[in-house]
MARBA-3410 file (N, C-alpha, C, O; in Angstrom, 1 decimal):
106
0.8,-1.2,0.0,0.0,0.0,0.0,0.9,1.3,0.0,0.7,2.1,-0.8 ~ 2.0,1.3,1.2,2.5,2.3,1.1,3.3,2.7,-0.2,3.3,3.8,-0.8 ~ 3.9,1.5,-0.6,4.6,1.6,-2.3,3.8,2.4,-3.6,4.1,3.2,-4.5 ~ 2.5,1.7,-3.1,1.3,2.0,-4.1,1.3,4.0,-3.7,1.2,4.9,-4.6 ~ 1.4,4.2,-3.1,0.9,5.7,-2.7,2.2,6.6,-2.8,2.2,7.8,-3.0
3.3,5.8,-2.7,4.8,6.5,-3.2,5.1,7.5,-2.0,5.4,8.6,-2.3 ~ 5.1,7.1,-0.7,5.5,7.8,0.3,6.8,7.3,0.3,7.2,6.3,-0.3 ~ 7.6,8.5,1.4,8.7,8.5,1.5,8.9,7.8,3.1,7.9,7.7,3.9 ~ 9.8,7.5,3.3,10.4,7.0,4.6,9.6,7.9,6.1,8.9,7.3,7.0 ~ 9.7,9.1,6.0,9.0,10.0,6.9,7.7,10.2,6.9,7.1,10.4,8.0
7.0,10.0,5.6,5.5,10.1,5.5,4.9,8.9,5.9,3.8,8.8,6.4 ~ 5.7,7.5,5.6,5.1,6.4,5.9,4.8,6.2,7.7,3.9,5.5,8.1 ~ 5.7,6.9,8.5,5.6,6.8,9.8,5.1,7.6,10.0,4.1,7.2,10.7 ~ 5.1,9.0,9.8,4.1,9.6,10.3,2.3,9.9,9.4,1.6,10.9,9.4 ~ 2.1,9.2,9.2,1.1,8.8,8.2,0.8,7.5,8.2,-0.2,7.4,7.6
1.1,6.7,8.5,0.6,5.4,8.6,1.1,4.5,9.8,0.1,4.1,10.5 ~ 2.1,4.3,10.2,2.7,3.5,10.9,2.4,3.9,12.6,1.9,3.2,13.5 ~ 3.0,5.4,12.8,2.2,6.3,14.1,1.2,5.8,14.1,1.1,4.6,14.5 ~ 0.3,6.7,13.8,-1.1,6.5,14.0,-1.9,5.6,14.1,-3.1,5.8,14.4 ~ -1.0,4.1,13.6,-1.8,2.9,14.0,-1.2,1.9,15.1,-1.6,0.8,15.6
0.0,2.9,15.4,0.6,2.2,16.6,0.6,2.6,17.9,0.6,1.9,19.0 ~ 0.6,4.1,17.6,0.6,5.0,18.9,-0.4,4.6,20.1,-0.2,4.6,21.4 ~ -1.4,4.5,19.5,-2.2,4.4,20.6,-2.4,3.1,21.9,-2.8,3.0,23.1 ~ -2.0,2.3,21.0,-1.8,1.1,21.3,-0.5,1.1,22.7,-0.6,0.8,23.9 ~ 0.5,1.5,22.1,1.7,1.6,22.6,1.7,2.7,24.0,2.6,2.8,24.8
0.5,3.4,23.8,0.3,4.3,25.3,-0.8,3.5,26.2,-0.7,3.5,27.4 ~ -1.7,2.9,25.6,-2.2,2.2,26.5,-1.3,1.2,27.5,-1.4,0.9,28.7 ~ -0.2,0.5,26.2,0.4,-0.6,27.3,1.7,-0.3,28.1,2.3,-1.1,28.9 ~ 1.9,1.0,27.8,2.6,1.7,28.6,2.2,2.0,29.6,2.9,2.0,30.6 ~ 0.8,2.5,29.7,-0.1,2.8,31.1,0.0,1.1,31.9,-0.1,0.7,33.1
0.3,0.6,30.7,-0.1,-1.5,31.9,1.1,-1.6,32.5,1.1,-1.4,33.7 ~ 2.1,-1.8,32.0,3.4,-1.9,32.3,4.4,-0.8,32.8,5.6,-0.9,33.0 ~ 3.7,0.2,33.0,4.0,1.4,34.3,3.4,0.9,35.9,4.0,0.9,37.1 ~ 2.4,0.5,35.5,1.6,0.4,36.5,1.9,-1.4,37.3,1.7,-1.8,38.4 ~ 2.3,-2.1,36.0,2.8,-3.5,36.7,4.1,-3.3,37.5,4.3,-3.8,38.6
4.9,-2.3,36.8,6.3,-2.1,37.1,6.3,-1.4,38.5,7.3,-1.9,39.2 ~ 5.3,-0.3,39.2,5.6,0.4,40.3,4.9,-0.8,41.2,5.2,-0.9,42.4 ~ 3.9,-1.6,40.6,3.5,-2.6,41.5,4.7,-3.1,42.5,5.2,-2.8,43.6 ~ 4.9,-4.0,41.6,6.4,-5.2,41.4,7.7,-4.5,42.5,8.5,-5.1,43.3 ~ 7.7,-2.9,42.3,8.6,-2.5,42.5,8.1,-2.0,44.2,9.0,-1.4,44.8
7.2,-2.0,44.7,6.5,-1.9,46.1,7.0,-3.2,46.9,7.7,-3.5,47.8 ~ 6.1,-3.8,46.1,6.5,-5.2,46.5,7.3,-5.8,47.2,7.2,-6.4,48.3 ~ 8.5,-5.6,46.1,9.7,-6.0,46.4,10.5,-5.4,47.3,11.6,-6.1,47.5 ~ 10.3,-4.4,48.0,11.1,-3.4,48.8,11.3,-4.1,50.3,12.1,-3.5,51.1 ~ 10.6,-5.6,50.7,10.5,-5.8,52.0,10.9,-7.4,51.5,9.7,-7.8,51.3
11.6,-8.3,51.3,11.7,-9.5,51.0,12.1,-10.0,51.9,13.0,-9.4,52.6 ~ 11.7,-11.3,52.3,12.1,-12.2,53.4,12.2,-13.6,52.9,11.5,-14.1,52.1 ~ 13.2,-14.4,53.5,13.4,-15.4,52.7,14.1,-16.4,53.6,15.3,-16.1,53.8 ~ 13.6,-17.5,54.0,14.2,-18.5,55.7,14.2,-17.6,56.4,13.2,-17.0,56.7 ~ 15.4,-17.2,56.7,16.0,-16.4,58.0,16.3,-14.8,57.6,16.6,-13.9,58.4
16.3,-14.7,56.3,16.9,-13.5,55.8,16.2,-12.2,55.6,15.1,-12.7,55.2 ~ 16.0,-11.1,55.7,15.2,-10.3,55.2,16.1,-9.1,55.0,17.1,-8.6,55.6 ~ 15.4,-8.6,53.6,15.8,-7.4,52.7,15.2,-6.6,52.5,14.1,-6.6,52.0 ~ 16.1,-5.2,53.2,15.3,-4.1,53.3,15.2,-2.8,52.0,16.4,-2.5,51.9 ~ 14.6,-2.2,51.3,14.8,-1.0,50.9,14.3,0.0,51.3,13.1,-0.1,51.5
14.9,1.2,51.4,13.7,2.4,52.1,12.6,2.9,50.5,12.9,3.2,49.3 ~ 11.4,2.6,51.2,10.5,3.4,50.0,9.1,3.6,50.6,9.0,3.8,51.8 ~ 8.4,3.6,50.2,6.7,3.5,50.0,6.2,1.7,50.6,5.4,1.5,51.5 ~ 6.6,1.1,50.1,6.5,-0.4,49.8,7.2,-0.8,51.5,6.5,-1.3,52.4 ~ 8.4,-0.6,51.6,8.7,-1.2,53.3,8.0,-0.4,54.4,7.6,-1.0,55.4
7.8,0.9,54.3,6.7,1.1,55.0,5.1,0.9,55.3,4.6,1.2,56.3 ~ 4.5,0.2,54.2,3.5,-0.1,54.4,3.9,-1.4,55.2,3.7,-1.6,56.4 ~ 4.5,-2.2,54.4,4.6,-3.5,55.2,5.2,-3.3,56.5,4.6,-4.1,57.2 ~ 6.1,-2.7,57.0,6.3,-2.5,58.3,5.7,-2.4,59.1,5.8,-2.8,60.3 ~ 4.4,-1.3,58.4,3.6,-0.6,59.0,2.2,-1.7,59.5,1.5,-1.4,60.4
2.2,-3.0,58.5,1.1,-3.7,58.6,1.9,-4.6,59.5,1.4,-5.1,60.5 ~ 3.0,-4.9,59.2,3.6,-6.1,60.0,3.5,-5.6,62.2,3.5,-6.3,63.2 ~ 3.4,-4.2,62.1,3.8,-3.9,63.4,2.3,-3.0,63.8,2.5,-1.9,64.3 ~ 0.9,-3.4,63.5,-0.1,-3.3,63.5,-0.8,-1.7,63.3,-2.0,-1.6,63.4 ~ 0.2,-0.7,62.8,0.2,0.5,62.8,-1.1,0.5,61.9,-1.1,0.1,60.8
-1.9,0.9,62.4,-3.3,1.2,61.0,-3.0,2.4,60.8,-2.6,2.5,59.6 ~ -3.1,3.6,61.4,-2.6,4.7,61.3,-2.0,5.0,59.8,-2.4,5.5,58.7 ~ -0.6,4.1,60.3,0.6,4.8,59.2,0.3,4.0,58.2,0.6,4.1,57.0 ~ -0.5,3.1,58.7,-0.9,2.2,57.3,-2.0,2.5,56.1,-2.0,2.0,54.9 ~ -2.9,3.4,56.6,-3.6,4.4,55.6,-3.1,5.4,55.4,-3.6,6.1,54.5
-2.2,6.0,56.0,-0.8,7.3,55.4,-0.3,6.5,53.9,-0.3,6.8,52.7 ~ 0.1,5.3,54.7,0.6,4.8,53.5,0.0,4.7,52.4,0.6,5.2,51.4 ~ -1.3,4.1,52.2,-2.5,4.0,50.6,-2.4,5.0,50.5,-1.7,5.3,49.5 ~ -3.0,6.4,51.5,-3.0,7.6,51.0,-1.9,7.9,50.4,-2.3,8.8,49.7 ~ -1.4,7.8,50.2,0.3,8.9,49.6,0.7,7.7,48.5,1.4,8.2,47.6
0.5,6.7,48.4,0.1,5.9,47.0,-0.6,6.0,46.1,-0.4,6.1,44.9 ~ -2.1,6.1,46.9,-2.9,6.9,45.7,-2.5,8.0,45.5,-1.8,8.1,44.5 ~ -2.7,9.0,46.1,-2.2,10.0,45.9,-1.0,10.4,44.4,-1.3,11.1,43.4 ~ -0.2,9.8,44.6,0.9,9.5,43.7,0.4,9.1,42.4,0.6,9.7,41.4 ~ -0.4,7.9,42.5,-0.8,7.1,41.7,-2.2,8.1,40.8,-2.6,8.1,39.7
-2.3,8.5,41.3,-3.8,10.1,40.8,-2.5,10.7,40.4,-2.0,10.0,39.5 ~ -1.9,11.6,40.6,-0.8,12.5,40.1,-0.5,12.2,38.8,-0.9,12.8,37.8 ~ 0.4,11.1,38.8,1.3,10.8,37.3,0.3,10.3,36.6,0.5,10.7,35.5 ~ -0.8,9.7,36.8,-1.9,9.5,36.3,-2.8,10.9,35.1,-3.1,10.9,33.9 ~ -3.0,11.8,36.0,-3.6,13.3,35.4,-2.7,13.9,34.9,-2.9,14.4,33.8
-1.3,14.1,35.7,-0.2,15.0,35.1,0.4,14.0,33.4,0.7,14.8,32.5 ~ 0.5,13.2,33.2,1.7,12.6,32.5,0.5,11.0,31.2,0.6,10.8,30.0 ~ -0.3,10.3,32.3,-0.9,9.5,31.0,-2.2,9.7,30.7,-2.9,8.8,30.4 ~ -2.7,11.0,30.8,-4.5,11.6,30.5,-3.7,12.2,29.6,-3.7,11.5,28.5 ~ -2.6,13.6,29.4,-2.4,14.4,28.4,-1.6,13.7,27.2,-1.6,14.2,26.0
-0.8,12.2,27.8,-0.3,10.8,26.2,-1.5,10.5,25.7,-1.7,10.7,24.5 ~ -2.2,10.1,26.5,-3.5,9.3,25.7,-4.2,10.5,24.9,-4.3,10.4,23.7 ~ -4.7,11.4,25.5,-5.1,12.7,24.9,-4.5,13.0,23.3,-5.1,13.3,22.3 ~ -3.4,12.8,23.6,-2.9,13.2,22.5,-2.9,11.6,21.2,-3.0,11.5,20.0 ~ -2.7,11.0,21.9,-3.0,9.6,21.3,-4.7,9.4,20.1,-4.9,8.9,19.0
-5.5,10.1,21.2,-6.7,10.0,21.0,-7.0,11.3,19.4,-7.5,10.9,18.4 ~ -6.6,12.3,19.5,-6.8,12.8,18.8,-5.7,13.2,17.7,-6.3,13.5,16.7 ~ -4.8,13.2,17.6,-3.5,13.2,17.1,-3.3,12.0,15.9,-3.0,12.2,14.8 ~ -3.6,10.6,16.6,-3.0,9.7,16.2,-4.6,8.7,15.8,-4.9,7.5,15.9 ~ -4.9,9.2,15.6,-6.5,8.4,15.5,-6.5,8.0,14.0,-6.1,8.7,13.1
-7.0,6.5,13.8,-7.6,6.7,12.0,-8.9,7.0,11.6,-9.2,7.0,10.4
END
């Protein structure tokens, strides 16, 4: 098709190839953002036989915080996750997709 239409290297991506990829490619960026800070909470508190591994973040605090019955610091904690999680959310993948949505549409 694109041969048939005699685009050049730059028109074919921005003209065909973008616009049927983009959108796609911000959606699964929103999945795999959001698997990624999971995974990476997670992992911040690992225990293993006798061993445990610490990192300072968001993620060993909650668990600390649940392991040592703190309910308190333990809805500080959700709060300030959501929180977070709403932020990069409205700041950074409403105005990709936004642009995804209208920009890159067929």
């Amino acid at each position: 098709m694109m041969v048939n239409l005699r685009l050049n290297r730059r028109q074919r991506w921005s003209q065909v190839i973008l616009p049927a990829v983009f959108p796609a490619y911000v959606t699964g960026g929103i999945t795999a953002a959001g698997g990624a800070w999971n995974a990476s909470i997670v992992a911040e508190l690992v225990s293993w036989h006798h061993h445990t591994l610490n990192a300072y973040g968001l993620g060993n605090y909650i668990a600390t915080s649940s392991n040592q019955g703190a309910f308190s610091s333990l809805v500080a904690g959700g709060i300030v996750m959501s929180a977070f999680v709403v932020v990069v959310n409205r700041l950074f993948w409403r105005r990709l997709y936004g642009v995804a949505e209208s920009r890159y549409s067929l």
